[in-house]
C-alpha positions as a Markdown table, in Angstrom:
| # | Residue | x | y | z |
|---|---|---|---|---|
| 1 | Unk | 104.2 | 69.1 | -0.4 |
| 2 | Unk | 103.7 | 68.4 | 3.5 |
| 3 | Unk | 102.2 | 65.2 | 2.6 |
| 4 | Unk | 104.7 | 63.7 | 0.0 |
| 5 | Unk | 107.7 | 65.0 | 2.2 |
| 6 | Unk | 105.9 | 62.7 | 5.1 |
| 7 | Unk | 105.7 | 59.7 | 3.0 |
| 8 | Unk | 109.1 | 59.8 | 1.7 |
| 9 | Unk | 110.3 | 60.2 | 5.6 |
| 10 | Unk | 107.9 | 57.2 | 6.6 |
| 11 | Unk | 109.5 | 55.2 | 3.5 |
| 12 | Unk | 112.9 | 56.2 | 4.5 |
| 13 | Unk | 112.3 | 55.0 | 8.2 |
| 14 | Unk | 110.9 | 52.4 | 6.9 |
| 15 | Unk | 113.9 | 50.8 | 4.6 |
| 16 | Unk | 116.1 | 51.9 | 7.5 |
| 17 | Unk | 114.0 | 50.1 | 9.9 |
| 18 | Unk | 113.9 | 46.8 | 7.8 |
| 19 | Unk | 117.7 | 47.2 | 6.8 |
| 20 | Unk | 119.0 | 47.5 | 10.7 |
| 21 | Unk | 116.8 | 44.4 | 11.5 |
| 22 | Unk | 119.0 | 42.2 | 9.9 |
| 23 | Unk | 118.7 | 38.3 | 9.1 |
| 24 | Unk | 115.4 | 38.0 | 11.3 |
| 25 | Unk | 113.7 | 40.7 | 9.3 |
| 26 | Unk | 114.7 | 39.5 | 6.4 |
| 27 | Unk | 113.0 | 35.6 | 7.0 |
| 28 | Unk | 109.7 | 37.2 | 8.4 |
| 29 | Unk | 109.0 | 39.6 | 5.1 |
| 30 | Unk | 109.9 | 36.2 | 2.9 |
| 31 | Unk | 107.2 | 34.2 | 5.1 |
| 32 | Unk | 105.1 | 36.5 | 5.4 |
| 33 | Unk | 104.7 | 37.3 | 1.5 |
| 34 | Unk | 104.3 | 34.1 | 1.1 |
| 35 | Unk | 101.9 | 33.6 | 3.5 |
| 36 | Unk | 100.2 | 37.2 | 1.9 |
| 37 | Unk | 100.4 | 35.2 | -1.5 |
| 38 | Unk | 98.7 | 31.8 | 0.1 |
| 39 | Unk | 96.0 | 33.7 | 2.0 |
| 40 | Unk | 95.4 | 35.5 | -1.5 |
| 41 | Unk | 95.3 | 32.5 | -3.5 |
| 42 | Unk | 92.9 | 30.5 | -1.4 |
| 43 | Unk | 90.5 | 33.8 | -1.3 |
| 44 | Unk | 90.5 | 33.8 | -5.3 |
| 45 | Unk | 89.7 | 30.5 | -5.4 |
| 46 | Unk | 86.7 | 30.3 | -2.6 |
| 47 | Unk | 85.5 | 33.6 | -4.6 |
| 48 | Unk | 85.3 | 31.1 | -7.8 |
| 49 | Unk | 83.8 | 27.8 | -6.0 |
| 50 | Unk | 81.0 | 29.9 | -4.4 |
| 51 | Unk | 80.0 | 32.1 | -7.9 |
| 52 | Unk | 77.1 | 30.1 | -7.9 |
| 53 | Unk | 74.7 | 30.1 | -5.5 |
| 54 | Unk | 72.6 | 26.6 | -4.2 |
| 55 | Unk | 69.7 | 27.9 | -4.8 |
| 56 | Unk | 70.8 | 28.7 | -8.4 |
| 57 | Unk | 71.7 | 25.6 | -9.3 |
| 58 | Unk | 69.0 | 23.8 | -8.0 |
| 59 | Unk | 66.5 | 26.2 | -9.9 |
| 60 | Unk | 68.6 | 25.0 | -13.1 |
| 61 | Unk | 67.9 | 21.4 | -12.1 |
| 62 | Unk | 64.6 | 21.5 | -11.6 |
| 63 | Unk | 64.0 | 23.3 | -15.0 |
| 64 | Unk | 66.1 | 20.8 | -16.7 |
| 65 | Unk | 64.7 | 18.0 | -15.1 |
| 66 | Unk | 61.5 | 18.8 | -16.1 |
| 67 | Unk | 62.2 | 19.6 | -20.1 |
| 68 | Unk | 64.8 | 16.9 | -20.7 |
| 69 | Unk | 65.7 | 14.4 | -17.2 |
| 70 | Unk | 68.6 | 14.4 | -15.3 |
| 71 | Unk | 70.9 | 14.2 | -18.5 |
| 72 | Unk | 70.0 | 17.4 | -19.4 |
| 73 | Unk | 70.1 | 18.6 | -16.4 |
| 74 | Unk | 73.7 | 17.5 | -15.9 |
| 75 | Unk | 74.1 | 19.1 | -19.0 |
| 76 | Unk | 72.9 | 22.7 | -18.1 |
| 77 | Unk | 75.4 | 22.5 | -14.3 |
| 78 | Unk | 78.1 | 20.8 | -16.1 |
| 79 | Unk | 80.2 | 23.8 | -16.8 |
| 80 | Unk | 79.9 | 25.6 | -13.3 |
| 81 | Unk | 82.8 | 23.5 | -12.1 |
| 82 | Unk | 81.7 | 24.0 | -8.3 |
| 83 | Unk | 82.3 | 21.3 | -5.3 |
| 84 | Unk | 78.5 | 21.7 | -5.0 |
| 85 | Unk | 77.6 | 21.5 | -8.8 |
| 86 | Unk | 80.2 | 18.0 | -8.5 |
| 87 | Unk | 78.0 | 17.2 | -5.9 |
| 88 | Unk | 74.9 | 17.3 | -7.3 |
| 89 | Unk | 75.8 | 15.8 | -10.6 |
| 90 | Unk | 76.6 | 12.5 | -8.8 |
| 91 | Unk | 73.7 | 12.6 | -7.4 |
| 92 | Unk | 71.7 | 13.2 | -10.6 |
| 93 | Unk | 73.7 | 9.7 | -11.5 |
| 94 | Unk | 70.6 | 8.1 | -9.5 |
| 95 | Unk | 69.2 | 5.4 | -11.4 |
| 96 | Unk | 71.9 | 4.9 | -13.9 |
| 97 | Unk | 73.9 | 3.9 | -10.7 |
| 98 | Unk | 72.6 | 2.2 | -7.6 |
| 99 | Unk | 72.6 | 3.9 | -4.2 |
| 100 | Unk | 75.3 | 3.0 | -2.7 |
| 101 | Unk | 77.6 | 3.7 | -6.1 |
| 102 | Unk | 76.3 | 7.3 | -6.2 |
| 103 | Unk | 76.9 | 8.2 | -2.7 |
| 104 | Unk | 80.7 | 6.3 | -3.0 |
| 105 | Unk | 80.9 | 8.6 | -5.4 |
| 106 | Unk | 79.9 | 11.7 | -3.5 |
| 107 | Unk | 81.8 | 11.0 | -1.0 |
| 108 | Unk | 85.3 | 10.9 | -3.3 |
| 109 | Unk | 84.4 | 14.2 | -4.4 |
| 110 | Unk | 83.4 | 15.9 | -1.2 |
| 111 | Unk | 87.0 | 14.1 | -0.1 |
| 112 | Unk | 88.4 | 15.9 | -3.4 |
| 113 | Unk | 86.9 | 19.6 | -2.9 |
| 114 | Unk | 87.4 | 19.3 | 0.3 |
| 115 | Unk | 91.3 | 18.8 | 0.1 |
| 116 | Unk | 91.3 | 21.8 | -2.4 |
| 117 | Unk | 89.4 | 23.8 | 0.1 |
| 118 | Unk | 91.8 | 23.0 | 3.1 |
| 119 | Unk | 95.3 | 22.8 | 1.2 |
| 120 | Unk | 97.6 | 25.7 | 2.1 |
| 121 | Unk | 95.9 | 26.1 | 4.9 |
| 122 | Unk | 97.8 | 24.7 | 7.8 |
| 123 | Unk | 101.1 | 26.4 | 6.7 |
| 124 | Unk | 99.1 | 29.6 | 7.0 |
| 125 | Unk | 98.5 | 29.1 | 10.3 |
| 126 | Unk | 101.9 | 27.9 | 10.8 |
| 127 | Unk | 103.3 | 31.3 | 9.5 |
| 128 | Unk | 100.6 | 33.3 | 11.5 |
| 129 | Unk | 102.0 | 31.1 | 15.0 |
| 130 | Unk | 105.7 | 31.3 | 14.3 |
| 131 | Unk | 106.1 | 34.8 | 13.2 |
| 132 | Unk | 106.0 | 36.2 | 16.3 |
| 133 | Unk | 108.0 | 33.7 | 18.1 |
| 134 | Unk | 110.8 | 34.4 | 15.3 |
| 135 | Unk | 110.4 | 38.0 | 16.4 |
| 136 | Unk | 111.0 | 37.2 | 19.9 |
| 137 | Unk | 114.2 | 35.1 | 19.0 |
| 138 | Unk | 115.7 | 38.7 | 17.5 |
| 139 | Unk | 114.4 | 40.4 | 20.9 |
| 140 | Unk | 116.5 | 38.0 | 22.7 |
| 141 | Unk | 119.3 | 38.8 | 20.3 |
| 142 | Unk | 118.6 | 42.5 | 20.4 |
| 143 | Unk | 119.2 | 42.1 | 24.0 |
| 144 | Unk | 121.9 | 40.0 | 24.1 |
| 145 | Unk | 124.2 | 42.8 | 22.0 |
| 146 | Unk | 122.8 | 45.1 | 24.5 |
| 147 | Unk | 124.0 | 43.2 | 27.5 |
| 148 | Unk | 127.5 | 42.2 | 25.5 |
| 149 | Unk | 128.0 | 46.1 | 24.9 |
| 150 | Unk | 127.1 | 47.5 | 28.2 |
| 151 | Unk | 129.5 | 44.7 | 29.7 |
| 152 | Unk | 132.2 | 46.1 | 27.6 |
| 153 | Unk | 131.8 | 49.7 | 28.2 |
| 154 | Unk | 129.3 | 51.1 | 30.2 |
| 155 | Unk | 128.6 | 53.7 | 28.1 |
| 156 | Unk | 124.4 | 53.8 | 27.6 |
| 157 | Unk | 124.4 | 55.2 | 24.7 |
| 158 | Unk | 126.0 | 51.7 | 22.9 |
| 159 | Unk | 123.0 | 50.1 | 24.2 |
| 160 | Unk | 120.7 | 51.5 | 21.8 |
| 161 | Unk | 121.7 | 49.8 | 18.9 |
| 162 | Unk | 120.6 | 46.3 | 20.4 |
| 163 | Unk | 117.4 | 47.4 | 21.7 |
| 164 | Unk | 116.9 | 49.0 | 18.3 |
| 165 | Unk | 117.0 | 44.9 | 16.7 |
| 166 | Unk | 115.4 | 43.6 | 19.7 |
| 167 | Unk | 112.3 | 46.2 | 18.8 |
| 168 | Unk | 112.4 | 46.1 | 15.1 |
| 169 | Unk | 112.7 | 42.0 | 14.5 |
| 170 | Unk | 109.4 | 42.4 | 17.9 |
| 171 | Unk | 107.6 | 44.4 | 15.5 |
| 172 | Unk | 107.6 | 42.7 | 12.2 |
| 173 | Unk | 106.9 | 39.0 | 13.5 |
| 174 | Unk | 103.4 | 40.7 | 15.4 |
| 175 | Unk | 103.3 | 42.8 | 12.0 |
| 176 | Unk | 103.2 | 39.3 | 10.1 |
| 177 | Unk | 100.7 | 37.6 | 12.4 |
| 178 | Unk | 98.5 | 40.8 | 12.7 |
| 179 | Unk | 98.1 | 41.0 | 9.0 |
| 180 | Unk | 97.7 | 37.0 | 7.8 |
| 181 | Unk | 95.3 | 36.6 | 10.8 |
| 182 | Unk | 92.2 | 38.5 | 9.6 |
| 183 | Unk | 92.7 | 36.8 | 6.3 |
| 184 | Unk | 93.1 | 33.3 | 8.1 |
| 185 | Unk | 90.0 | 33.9 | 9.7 |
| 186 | Unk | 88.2 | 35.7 | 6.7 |
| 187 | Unk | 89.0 | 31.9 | 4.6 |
| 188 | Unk | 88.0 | 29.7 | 7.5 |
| 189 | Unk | 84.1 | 31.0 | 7.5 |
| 190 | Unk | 83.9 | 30.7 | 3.7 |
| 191 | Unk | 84.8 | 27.4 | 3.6 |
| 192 | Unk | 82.3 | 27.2 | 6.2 |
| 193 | Unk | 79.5 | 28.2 | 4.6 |
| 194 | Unk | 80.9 | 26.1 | 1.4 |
| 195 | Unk | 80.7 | 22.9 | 3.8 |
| 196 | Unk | 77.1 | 23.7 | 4.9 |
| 197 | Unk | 75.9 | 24.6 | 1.4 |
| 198 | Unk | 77.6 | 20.9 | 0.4 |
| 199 | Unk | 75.3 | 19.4 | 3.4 |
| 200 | Unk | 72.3 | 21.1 | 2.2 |
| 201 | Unk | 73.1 | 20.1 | -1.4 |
| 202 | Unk | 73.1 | 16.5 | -0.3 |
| 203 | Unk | 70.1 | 16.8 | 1.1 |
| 204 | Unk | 68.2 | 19.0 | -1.7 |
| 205 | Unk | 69.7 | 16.0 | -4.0 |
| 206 | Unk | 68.4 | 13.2 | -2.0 |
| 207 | Unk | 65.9 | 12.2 | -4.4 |
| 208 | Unk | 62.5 | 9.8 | -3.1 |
| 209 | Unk | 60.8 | 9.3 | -6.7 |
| 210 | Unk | 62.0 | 9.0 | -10.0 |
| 211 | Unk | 60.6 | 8.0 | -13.3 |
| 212 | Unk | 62.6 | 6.5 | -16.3 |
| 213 | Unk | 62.2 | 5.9 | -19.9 |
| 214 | Unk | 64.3 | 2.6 | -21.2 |
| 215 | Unk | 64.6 | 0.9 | -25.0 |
| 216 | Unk | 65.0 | -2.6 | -24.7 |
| 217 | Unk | 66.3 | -4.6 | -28.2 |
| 218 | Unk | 64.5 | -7.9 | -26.6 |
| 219 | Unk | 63.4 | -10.3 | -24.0 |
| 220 | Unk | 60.6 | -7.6 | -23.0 |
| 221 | Unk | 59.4 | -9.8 | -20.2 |
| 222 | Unk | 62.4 | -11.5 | -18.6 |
| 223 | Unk | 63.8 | -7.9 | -18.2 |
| 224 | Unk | 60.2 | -6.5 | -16.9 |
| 225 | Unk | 60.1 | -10.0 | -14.3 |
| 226 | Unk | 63.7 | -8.7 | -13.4 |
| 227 | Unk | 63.0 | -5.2 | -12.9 |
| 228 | Unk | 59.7 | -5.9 | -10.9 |
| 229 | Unk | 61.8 | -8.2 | -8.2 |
| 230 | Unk | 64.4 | -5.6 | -7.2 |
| 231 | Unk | 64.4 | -3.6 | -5.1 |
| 232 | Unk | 63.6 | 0.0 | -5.4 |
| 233 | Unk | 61.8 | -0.5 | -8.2 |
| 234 | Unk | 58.0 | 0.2 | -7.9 |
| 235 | Unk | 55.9 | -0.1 | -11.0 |
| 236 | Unk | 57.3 | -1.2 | -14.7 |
| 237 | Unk | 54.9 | -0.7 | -17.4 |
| 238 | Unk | 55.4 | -1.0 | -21.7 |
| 239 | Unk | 54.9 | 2.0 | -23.6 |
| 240 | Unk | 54.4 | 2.9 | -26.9 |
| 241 | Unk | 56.8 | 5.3 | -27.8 |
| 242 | Unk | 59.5 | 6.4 | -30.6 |
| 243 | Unk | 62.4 | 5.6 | -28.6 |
| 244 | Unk | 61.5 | 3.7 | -25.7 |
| 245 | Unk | 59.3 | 1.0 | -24.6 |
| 246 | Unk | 59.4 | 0.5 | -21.4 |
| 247 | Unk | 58.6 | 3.3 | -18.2 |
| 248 | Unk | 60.1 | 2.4 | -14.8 |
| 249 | Unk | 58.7 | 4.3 | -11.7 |
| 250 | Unk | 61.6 | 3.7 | -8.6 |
| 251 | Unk | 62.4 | 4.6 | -5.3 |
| 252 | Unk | 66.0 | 6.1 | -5.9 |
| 253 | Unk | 67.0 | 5.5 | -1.7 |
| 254 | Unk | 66.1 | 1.7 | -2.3 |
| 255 | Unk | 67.7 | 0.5 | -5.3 |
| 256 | Unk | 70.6 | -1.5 | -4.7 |
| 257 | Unk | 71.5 | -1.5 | -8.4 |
| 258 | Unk | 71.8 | 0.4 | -11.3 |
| 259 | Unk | 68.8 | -0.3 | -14.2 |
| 260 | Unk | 71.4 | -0.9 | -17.0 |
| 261 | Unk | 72.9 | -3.9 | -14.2 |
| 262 | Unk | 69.8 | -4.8 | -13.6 |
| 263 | Unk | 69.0 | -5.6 | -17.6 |
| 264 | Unk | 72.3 | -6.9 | -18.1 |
| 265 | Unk | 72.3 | -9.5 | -15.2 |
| 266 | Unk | 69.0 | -11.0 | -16.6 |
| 267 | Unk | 69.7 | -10.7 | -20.5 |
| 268 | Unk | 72.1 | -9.9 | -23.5 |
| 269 | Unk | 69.8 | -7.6 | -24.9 |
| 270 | Unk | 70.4 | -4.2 | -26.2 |
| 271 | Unk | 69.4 | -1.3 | -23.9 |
| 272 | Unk | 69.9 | 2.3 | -23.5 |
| 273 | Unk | 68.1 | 4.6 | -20.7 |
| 274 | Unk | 66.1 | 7.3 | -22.9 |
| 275 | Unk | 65.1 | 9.7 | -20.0 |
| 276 | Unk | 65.4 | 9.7 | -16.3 |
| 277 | Unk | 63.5 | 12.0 | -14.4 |
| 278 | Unk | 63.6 | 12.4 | -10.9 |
| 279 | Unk | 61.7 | 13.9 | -7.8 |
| 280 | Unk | 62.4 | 15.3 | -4.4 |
């Protein structure tokens, strides 16, 4: 009974303490839930990007890349909807896109996830800086009704209800700061280590050999003469096989254009990549 007696006093105080604080009190609990709810949200959503580790998906490329090529391995990360497994999908793109396209395109989504990372973030810390300097302006006011009482009658009992507000409004903006900052801090180091797990993914995904499987309808050796003079490309060889006739060994760093442009600069022919397989 002791201790629900002490909790209803300490709720009491507390209601009596946030009613007596006025306007000021009532503007830092409004920023500072919202800042609760911000700090909350962004933590829920880090928790999601990161649910997957690197080393994970890279386990899952490798095994796909070795059953079924890079399609299938796009396949198999496709539905972790992760900056890294965005990452690493564009860069699986290799070969179907020249160099410079795929790492445009990694760099629109790092641009992308990153935004989602940061958004929120700077009112955060805006809320976590101004709380207490709110607090500070009901001090000065606390103070001030102090002053303007004790200058009417000098009685110091009337100053206590102005240092009452100028304590109150004092303790709820550090209150605010002291509670969002831990948080603040807490989401700054996991998008941290999501940055440096993006780095590392770029560089797991930099590919130096790959190996593709093409069909081509026609014009056989225009397309092989065109393949053999770009650059990138190392070895082009026919095959016999049930869907594609042609095997293409590359250097993914070096090509300067996709295999499909390649085809299609030098002729109208029908083609489709079968398999694309690539190496780190």
């Amino acid at each position: 009974m002791d201790i629900i007696g002490t909790i209803f006093s300490t709720g009491n105080d507390f209601i009596t303490m946030f009613q007596s604080g006025g306007a000021i009190v009532y503007l830092l609990t409004i920023i500072g839930l919202y800042g609760l709810f911000l700090a909350i949200e962004k933590i829920l959503y880090l928790r999601r990007a990161s649910k997957v580790d690197l080393s994970e998906i890279m386990i899952i490329v490798n095994e796909s890349m070795a059953h079924g090529g890079s399609l299938e391995a796009l396949r198999a990360i496709g539905n972790f909807k992760t900056p890294i497994s965005r990452i690493i999908s564009e860069a699986l793109k290799i070969g179907y896109r020249s160099k410079s396209e795929v790492e445009d395109n990694m760099e629109q989504v790092f641009i992308v996830e990153m935004g989602k990372m940061m958004k929120g973030l700077s009112t955060l810390q805006t809320i976590i800086e101004v709380s207490p300097l709110i607090g500070l302006i009901g001090t000065v006011i606390g103070m001030w009704y102090t002053f303007k009482d004790l200058g009417v009658n000098s009685d110091i009992t009337l100053m206590s209800n102005g240092i009452y507000i100028a304590i109150i409004t004092t303790i709820f903006g550090l209150a605010v700061a002291i509670i969002l900052l831990p948080l603040y801090t807490h989401i700054k180091s996991m998008i941290e280590i999501q940055l440096d797990n993006i780095e590392i993914a770029k560089k797991m995904s930099n590919w130096r050999n790959a190996e593709m499987k093409v069909w081509i309808e026609k014009d056989i050796d225009e397309v092989i003469e065109a393949l053999q003079e770009s650059p990138g490309i190392i070895q082009v060889k026919q095959i016999q096989d049930e869907q594609a006739n042609l095997k293409i060994y590359l250097k993914p760093n070096m090509l300067e254009k996709g295999i499909k442009t390649i085809i299609r600069e030098k002729s109208d022919t029908q083609n489709r990549i079968v398999e694309s397989k690539l190496k780190q």
